[in-house]
N, C-alpha and C positions, 0 to 999 in steps of 0.2 A: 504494500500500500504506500503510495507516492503523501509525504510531508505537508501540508498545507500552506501558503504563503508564508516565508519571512515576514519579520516586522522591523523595517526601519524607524528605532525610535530617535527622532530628532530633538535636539537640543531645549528646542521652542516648545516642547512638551505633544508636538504633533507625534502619530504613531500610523507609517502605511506601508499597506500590505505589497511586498513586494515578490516576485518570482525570478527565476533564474532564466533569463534568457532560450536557455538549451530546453529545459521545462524538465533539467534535471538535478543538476548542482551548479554552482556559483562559481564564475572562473575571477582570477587570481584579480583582474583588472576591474571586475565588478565589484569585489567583495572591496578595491582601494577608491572605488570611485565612490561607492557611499561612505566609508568613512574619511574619505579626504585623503589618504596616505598610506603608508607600510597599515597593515596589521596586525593585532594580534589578536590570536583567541585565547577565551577565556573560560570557564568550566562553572555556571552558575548552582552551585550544590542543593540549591533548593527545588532543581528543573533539570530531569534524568532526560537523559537524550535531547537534550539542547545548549548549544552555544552563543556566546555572546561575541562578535567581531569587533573589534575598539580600534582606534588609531593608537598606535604604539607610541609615538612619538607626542601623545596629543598634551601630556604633561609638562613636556620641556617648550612644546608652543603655545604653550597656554592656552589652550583651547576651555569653552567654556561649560561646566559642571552639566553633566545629565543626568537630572534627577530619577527620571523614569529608568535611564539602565543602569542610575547605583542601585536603585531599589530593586531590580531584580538579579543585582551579582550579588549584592547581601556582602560581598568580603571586604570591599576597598571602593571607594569613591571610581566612577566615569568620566571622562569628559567627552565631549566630541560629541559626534553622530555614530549610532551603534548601530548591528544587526544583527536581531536574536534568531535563529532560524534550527534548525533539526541538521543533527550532526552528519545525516549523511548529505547535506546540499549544499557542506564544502568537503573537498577530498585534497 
């Protein structure tokens, strides 16, 4: 059974349903275009079989707090524009 939309939660407190191009998993250039930059993923413990994609660098650019995906990493503050989507729709 195929994942249901990504959610790009942006900064502004907006949240939209995104899909992967292929209408399979998320290539490397999508996954930097929504967060702005390098990536990194992140392992939200409270949400089994989902990932959170963050800009890696978005701490040293000061990029600005995202409330909606600290609230759902629960471990450390976000910044930036995130993507929370099902681990297999990035490889």
């Amino acid at each position: 059974m195929k994942p249901g939309p990504a959610k790009l939660i942006r900064v502004d407190g907006t949240i939209e349903p995104v899909l992967p191009k292929n209408d399979e998993d998320f290539s490397l250039e999508e996954l930097q275009a929504f967060v702005g930059g390098c990536i990194e993923i992140v392992h939200p413990p409270s949400q089994a079989g989902a990932i959170l994609v963050v800009n890696e660098e978005g701490r040293l650019r000061g990029l600005p707090l995202n409330g909606i995906a600290t609230a759902v990493y629960g471990l450390d503050f976000v910044v930036g524009d995130a993507l929370l989507c099902h681990t297999s729709q990035v490889r």
